[in-house]
TORSE-214771 format. One record per atom (N, C-alpha, C): atom name; x, y, z. Coordinates in steps of 0.02 Angstrom, whole numbers. Example, Ala and Ser with C-alpha at 12.3 -4.5 7.8 and 13.67 -1.06 7.14 Angstrom:
2
VEXGU   atom       xx       yy       zz
VEXGU      N      660     -284      390
VEXGU     CA      615     -225      390
VEXGU      C      660     -165      390
VEXGU      N      642     -112      354
VEXGU     CA      684      -53      357
VEXGU      C      645        2      394
***
This chain:
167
VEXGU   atom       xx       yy       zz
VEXGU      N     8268     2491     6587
VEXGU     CA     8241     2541     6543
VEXGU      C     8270     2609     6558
VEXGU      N     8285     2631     6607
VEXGU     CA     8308     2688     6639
VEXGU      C     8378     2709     6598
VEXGU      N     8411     2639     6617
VEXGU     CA     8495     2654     6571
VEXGU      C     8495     2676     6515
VEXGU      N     8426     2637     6476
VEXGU     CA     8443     2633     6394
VEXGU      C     8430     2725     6370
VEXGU      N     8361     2749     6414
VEXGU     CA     8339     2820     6406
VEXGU      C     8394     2869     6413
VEXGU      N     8426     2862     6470
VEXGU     CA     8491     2904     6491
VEXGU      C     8539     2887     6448
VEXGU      N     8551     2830     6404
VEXGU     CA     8612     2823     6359
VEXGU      C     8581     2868     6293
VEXGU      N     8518     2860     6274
VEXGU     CA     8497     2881     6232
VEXGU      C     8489     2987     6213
VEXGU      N     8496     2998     6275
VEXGU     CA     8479     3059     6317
VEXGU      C     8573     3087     6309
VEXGU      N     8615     3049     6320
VEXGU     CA     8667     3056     6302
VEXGU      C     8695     3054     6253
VEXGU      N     8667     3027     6207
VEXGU     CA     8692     3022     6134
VEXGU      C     8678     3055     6103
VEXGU      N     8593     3078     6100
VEXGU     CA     8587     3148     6089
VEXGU      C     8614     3207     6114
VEXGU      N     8616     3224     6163
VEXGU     CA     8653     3279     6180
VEXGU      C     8738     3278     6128
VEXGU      N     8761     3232     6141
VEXGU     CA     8821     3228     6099
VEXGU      C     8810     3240     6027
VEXGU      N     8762     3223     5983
VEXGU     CA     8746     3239     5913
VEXGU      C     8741     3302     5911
VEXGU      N     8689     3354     5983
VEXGU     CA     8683     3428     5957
VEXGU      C     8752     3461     5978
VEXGU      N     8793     3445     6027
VEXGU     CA     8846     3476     6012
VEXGU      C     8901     3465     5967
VEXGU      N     8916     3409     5949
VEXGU     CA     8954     3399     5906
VEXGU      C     8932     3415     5825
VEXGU      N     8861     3421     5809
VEXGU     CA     8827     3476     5769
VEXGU      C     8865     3541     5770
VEXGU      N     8848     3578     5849
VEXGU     CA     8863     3638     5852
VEXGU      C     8939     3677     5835
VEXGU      N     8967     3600     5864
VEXGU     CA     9044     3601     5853
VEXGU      C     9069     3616     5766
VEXGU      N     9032     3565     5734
VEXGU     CA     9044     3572     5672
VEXGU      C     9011     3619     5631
VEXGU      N     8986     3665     5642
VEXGU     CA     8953     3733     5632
VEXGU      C     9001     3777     5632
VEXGU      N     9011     3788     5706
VEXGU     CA     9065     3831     5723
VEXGU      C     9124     3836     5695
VEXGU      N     9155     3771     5681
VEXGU     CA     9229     3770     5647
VEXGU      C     9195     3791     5555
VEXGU      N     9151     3759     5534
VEXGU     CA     9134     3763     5478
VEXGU      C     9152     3846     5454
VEXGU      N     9099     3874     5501
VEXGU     CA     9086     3955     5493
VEXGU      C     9174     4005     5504
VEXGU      N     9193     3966     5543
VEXGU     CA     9262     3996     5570
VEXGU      C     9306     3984     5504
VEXGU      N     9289     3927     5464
VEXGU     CA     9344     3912     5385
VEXGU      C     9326     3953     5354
VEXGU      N     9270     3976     5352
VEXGU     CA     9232     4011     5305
VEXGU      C     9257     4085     5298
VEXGU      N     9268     4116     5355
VEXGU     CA     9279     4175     5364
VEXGU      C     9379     4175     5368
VEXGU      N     9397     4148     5387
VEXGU     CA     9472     4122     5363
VEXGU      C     9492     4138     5277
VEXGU      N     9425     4084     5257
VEXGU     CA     9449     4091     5182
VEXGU      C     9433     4158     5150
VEXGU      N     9374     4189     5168
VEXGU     CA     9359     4268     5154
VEXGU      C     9405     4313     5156
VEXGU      N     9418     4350     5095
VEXGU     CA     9467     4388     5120
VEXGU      C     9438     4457     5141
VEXGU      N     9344     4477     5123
VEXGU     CA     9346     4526     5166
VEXGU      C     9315     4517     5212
VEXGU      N     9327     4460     5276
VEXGU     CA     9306     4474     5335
VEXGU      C     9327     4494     5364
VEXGU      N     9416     4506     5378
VEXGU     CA     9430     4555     5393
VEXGU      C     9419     4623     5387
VEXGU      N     9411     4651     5311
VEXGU     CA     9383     4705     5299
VEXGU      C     9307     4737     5350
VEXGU      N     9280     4684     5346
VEXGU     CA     9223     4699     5381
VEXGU      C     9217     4703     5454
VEXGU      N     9263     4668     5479
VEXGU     CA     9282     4652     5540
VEXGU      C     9328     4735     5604
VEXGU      N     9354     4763     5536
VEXGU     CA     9397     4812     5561
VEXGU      C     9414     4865     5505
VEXGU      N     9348     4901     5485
VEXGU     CA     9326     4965     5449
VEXGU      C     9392     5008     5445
VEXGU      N     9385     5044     5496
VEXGU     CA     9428     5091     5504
VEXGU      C     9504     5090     5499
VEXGU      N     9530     5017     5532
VEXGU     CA     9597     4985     5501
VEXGU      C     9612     5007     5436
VEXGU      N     9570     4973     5397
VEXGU     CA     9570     4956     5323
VEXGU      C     9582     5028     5291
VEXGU      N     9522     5076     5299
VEXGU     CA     9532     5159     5273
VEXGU      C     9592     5180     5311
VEXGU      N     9627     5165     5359
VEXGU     CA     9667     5206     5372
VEXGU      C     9722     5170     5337
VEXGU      N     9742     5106     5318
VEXGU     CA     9792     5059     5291
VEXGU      C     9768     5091     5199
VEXGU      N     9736     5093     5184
VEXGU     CA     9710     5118     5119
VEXGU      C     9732     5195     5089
VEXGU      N     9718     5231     5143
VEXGU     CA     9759     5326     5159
VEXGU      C     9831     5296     5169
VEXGU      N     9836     5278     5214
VEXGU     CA     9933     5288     5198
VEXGU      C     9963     5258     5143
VEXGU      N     9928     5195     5120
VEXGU     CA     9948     5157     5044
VEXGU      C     9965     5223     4992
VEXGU      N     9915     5264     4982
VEXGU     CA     9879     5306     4945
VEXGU      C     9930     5358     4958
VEXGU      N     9944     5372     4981
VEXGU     CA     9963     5425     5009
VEXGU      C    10064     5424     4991
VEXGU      N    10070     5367     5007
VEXGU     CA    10136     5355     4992
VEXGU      C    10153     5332     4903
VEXGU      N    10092     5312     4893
VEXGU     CA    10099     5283     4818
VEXGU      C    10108     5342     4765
VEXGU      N    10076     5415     4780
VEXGU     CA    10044     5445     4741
VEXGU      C    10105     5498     4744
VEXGU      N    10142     5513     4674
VEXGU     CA    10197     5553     4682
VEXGU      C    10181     5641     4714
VEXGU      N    10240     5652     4738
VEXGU     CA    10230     5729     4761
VEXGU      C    10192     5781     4687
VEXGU      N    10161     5805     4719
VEXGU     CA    10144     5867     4636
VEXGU      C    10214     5927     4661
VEXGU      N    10235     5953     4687
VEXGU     CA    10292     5985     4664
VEXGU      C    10337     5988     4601
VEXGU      N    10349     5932     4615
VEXGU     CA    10406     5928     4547
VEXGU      C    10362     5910     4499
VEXGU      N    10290     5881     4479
VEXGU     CA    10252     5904     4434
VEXGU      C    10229     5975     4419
VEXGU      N    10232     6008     4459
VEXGU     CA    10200     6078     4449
VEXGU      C    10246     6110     4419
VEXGU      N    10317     6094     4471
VEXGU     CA    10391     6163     4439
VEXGU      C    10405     6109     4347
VEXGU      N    10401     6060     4356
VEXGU     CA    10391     6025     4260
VEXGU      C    10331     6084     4228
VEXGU      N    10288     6064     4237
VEXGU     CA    10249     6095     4195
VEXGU      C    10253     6171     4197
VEXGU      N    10256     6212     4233
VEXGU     CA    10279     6284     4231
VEXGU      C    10353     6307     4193
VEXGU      N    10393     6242     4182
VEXGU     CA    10436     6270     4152
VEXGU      C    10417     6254     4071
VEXGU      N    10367     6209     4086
VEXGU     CA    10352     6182     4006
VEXGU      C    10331     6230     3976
VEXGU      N    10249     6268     4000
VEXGU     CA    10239     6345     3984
VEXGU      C    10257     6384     3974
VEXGU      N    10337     6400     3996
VEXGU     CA    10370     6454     3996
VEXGU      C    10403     6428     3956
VEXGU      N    10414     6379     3933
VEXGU     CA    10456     6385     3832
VEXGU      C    10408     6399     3803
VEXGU      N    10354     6363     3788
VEXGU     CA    10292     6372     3763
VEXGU      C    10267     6432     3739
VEXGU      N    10261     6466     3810
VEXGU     CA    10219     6542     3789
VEXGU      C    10239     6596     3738
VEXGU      N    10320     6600     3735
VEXGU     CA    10329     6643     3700
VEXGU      C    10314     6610     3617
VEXGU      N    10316     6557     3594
VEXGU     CA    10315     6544     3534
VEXGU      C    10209     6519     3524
VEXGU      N    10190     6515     3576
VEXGU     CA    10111     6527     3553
VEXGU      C    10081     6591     3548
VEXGU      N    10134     6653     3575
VEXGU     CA    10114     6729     3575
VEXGU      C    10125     6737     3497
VEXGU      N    10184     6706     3470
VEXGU     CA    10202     6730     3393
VEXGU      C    10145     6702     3361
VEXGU      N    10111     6640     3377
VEXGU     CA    10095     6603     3314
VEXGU      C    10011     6642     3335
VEXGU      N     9991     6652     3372
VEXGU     CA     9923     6712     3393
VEXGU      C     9941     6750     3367
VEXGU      N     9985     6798     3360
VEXGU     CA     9990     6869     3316
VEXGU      C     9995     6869     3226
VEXGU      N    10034     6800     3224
VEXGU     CA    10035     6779     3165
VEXGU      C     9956     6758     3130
VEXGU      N     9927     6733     3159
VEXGU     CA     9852     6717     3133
VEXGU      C     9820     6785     3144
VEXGU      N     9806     6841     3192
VEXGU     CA     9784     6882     3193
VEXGU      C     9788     6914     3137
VEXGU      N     9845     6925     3116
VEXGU     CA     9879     6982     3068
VEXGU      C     9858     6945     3009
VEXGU      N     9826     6886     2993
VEXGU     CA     9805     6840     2927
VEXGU      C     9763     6857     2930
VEXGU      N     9711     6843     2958
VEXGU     CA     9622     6840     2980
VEXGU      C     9605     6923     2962
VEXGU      N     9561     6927     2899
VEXGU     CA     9546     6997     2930
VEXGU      C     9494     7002     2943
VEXGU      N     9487     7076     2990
VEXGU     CA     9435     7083     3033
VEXGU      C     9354     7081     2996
VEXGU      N     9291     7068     3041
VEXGU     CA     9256     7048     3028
VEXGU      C     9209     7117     3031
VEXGU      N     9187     7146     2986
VEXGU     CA     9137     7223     3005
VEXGU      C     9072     7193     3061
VEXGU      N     9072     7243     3137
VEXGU     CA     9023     7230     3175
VEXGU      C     8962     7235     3141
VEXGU      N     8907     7177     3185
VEXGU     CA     8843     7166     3167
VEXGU      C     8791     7204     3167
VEXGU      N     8749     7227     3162
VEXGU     CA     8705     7291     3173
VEXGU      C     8681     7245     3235
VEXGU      N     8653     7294     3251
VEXGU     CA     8582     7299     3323
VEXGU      C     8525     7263     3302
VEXGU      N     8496     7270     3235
VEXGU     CA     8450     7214     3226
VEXGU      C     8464     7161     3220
VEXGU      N     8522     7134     3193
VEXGU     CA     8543     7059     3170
VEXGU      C     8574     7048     3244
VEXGU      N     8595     7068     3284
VEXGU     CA     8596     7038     3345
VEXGU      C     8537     7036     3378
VEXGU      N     8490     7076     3366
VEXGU     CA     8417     7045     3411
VEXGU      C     8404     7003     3392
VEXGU      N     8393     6983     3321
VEXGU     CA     8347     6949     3297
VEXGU      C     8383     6878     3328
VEXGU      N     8484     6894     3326
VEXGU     CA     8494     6842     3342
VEXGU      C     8485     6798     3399
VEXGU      N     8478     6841     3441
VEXGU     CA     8463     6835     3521
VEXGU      C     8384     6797     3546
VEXGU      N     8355     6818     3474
VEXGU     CA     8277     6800     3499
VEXGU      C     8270     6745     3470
VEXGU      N     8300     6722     3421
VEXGU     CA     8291     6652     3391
VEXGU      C     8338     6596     3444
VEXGU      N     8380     6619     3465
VEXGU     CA     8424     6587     3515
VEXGU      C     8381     6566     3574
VEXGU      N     8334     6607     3592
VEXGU     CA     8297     6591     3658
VEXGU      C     8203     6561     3634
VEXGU      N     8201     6566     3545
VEXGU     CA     8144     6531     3553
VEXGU      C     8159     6471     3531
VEXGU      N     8224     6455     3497
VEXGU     CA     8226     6390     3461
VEXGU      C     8230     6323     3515
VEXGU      N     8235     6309     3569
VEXGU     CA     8249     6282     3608
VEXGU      C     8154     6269     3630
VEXGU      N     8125     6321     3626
VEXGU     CA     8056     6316     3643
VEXGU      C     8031     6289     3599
VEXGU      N     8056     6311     3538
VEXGU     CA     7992     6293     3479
VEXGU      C     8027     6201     3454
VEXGU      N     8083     6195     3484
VEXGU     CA     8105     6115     3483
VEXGU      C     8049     6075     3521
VEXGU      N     8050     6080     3584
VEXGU     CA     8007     6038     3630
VEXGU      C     7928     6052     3611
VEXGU      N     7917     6101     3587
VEXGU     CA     7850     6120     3553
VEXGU      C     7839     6035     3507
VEXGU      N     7872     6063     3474
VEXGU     CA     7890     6000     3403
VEXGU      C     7894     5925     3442
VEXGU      N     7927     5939     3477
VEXGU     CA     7913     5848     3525
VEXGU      C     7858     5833     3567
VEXGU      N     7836     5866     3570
VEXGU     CA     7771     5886     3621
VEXGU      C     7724     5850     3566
VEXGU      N     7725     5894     3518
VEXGU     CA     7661     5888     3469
VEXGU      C     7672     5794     3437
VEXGU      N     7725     5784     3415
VEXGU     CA     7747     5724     3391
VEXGU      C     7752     5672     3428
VEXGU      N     7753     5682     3497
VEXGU     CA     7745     5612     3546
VEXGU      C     7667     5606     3538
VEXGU      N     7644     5671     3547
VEXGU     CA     7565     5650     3566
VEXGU      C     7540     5628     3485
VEXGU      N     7556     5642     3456
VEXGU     CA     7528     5620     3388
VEXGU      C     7538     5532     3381
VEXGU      N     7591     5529     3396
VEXGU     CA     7631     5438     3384
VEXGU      C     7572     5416     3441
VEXGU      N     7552     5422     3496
VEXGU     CA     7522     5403     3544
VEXGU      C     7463     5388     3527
VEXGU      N     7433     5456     3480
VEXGU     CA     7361     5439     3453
VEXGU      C     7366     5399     3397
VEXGU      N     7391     5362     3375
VEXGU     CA     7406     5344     3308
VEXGU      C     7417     5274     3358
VEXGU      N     7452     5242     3393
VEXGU     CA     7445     5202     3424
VEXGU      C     7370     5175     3466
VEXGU      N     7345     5206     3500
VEXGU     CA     7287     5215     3515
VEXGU      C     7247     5179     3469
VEXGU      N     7242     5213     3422
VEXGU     CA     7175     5211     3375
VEXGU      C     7208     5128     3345
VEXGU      N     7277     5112     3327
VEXGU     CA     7285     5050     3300
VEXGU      C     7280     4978     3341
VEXGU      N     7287     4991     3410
VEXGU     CA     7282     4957     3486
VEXGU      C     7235     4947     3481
VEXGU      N     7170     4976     3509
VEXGU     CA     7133     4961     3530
VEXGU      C     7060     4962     3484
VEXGU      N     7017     4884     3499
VEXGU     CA     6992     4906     3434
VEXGU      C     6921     4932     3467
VEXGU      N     6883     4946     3389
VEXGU     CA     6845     5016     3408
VEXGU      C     6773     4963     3407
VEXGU      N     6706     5002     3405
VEXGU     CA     6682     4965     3396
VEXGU      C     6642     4938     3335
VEXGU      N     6608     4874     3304
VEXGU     CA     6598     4864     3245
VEXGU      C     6544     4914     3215
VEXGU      N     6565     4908     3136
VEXGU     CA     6550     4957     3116
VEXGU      C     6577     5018     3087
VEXGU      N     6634     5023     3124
VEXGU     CA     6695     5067     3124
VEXGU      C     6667     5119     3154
VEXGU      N     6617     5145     3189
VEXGU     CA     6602     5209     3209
VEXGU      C     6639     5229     3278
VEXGU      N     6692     5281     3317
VEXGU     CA     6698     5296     3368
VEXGU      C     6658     5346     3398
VEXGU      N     6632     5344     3431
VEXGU     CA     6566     5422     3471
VEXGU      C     6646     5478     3494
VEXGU      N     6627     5522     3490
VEXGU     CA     6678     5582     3503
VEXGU      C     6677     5587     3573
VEXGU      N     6734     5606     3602
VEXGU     CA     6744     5597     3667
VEXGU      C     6744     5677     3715
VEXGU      N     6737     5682     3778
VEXGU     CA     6701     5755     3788
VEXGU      C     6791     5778     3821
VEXGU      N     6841     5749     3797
VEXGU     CA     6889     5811     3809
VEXGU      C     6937     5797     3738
VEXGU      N     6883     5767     3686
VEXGU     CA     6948     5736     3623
VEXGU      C     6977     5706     3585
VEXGU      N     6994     5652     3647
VEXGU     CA     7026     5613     3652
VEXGU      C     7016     5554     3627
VEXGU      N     7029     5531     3566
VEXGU     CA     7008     5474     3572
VEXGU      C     7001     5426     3628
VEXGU      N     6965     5358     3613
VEXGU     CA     6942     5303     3684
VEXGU      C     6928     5336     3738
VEXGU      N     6902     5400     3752
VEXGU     CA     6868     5404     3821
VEXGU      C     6799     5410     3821
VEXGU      N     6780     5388     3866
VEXGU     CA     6702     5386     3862
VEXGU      C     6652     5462     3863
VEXGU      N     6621     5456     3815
VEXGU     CA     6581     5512     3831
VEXGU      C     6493     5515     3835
VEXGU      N     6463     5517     3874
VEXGU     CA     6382     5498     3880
VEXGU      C     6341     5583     3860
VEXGU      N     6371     5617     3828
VEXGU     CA     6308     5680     3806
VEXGU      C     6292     5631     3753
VEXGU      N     6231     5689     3745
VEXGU     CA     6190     5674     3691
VEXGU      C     6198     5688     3613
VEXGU      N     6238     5723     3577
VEXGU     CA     6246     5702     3514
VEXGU      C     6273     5639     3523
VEXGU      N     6303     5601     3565
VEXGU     CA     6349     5541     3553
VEXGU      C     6281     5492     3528
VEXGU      N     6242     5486     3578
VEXGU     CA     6180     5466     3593
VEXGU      C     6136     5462     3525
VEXGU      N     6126     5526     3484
VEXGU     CA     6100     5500     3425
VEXGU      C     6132     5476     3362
VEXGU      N     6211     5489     3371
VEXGU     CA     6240     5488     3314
VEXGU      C     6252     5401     3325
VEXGU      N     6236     5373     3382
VEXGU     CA     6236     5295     3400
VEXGU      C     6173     5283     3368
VEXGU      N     6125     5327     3387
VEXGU     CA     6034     5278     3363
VEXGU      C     6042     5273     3283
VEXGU      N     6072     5332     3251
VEXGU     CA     6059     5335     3193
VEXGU      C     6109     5269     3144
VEXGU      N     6184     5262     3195
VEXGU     CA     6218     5225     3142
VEXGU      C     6208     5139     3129
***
């Protein structure tokens, strides 16, 4: 009996390592086939292999800059003509008075207010209008008035109280 326990004792042991074995290699293919375990493996490699990629890939701006400065400098003189040319078309516009610029100034700084005013008022309206179609009221059709308004909130004063006895 002794042998058979110790063979048995051995065979197990051999199943959990050769388990473990096949874990290990498993996990080791795994990260083989990954291509960012390396990435993960060696951060700073990678950003610094990434900066010099970058770095070498990305043309000098010099000879972009002296291009485009010479591009401007054909340029400019024939967009100075065609600016003087429209100037000299366009005629001038007589300045605005002092009132038509206040007035303009003050509609400029309320219209923006009196917008959100307008959405303000129109969300809460759609809301009550939802409200009242949601949820139903009770039979009879009567709602008791509510003590900040609102429709559906509860209110226990006393007109609520008789305008209930009476309906």
């Amino acid at each position: 009996m002794n042998d058979v326990d110790d063979i048995r004792q051995q065979m197990a042991l051999i199943r959990r390592e050769m388990h473990q074995n096949v874990s290990s290699v498993v996990s080791d293919v795994g990260d083989a086939m990954d291509w960012r375990s390396p990435l993960r493996k060696h951060p700073y490699l990678t950003i610094g292999v990434g900066l010099a990629v970058g770095y070498f890939l990305v043309p000098r701006r010099k000879s972009q800059a002296a291009q485009a400065r010479q591009a401007l400098a054909d340029v400019a003189p024939r967009l100075a003509a065609i600016a003087d040319a429209d100037r000299q078309a366009r005629p001038e516009k007589p300045p605005k008075s002092l009132g038509r610029r206040l007035a303009g100034w003050g509609i400029g700084m309320l219209w923006p207010l009196v917008g959100q005013s307008a959405q303000a008022y129109a969300a809460m309206w759609l809301e009550n209008q939802l409200k009242q179609h949601l949820t139903p009221g009770p039979p009879g059709g009567f709602t008791p008035p509510s003590s900040s308004g609102r429709p559906g909130e509860p209110y226990e004063g006393e007109p609520a109280r008789r305008a209930a006895r009476r309906g």
